[in-house]
C-alpha positions as CSV (number, residue, x, y, z in Angstrom):
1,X,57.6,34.0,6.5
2,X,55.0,35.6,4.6
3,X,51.8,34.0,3.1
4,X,50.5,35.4,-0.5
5,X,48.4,34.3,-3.1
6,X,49.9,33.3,-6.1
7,X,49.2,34.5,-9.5
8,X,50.1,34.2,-13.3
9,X,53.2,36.3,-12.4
10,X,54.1,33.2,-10.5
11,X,54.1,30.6,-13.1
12,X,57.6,30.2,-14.0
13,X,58.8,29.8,-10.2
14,X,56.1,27.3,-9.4
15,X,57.1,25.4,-13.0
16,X,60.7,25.3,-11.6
17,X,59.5,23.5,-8.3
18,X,57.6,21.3,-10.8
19,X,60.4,20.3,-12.7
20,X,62.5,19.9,-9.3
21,X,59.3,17.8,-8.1
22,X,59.5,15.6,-10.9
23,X,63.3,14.9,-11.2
24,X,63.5,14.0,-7.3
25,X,60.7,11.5,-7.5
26,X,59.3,8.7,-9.8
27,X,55.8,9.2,-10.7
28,X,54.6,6.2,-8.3
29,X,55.0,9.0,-5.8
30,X,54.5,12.6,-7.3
31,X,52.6,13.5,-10.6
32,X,53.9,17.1,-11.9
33,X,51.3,19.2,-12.7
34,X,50.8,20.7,-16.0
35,X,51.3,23.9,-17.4
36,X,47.5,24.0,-18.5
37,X,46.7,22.8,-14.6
38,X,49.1,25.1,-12.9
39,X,47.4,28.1,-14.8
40,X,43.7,27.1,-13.9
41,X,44.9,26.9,-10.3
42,X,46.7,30.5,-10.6
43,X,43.9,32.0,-12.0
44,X,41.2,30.6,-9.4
45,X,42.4,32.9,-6.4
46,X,42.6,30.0,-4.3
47,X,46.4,29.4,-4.7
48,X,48.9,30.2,-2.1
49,X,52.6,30.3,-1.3
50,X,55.1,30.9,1.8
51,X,57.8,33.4,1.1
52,X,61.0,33.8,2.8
53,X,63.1,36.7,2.0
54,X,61.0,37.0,-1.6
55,X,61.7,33.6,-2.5
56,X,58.7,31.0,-3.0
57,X,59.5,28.0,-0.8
58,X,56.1,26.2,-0.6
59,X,52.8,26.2,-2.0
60,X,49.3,24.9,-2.8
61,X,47.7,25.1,-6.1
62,X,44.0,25.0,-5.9
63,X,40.8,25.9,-8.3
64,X,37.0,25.4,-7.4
65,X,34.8,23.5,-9.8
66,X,32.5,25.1,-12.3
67,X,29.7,25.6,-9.7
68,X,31.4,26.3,-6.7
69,X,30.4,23.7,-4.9
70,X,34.0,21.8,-4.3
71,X,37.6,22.5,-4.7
72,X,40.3,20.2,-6.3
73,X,43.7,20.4,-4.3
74,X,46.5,20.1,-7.1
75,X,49.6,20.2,-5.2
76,X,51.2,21.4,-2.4
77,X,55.1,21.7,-2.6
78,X,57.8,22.6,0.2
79,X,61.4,23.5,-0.8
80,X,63.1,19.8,1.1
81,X,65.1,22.3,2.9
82,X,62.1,24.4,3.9
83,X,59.9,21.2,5.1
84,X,59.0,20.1,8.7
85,X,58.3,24.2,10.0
86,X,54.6,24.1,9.4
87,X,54.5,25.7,6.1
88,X,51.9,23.5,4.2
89,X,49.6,23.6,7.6
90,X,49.8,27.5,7.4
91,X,49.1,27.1,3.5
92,X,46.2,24.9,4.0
93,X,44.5,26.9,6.5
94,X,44.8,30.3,4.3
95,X,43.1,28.2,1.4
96,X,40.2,26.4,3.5
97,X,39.2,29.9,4.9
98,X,39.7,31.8,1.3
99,X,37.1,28.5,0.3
100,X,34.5,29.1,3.2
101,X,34.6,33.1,1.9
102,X,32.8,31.7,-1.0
103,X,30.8,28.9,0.8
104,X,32.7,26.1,-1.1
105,X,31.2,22.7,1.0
106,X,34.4,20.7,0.5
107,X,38.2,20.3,-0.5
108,X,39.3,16.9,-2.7
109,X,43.3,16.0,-3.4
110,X,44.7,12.9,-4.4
111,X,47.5,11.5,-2.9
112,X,49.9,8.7,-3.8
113,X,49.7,6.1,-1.1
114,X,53.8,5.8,-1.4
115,X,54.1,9.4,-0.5
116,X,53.5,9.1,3.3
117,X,54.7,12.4,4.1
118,X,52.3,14.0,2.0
119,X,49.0,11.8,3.2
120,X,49.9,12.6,6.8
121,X,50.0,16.5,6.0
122,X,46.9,16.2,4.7
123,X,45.4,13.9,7.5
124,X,47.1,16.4,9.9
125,X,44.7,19.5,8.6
126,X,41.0,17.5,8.9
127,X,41.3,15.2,5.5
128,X,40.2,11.7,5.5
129,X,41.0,9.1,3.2
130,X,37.7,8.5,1.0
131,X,38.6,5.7,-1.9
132,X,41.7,4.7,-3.7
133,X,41.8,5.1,-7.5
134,X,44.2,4.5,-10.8
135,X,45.2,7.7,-11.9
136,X,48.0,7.9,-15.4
137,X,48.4,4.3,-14.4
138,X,49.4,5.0,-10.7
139,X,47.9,4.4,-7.4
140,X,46.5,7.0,-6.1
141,X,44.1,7.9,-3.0
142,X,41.2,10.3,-2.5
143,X,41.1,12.5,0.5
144,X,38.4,14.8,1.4
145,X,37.5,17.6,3.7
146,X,34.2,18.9,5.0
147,X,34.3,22.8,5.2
148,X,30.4,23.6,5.4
């Protein structure tokens, strides 16, 4: 297993586990993220993926805001086959310490309440749930974490 950030040369891969993403579940549980969304996060420096034998398996898209106060969480994917071996926990802790490099105070992601597995993983690295929202006409709930 190897953990690297991701970049623009990326983008095709991670669209692919988009497009998987979105064909596997209804939008109740898992909004794809745009092209336009995927690139901001690419760009920021604060994106990450798990390789296995040069092939992306997992990752976590994620940009700070204009004033580098907070980061926004996007998504974090696991390849099905490739979930359960700590991946996303390995992910989020290479993001949280590439944040606190750049004294960003706090991480936000929004989860769907019907995706259990994916509130728990973030509950299982320090998040809490902080309100639930409407988001594209689907339930949704904030998390947060405290870095600083």
């Amino acid at each position: 297993m190897k953990v690297e950030q991701l970049n623009s040369t990326h983008v095709k891969v991670v669209r692919e586990m988009e497009d998987n993403l979105r064909a596997l579940y209804p939008a109740r549980m898992v909004i794809a993220s745009t092209l336009e969304e995927i690139m901001k996060c690419l760009d920021s420096g604060h994106s990450y993926g798990v390789f296995i034998a040069k092939r992306l398996v997992a990752y976590v898209l994620c940009y700070e805001d204009d004033y580098k106060f907070s980061a926004f969480i996007e998504k974090t994917n696991t390849l099905e086959s490739y979930r359960g071996k700590g991946y996303n926990y390995a992910l989020m802790d290479k993001v949280e310490r590439s944040l606190k490099l750049e004294s960003i105070s706090f991480m936000v992601a929004m989860v769907s309440p019907f995706n259990a597995g994916s509130l728990a993983a973030f509950k299982k690295v320090g998040f809490s749930e902080h309100k639930k929202v409407q988001y594209q006409k689907e339930k949704r709930v904030i998390v947060t974490k405290q870095l600083l």
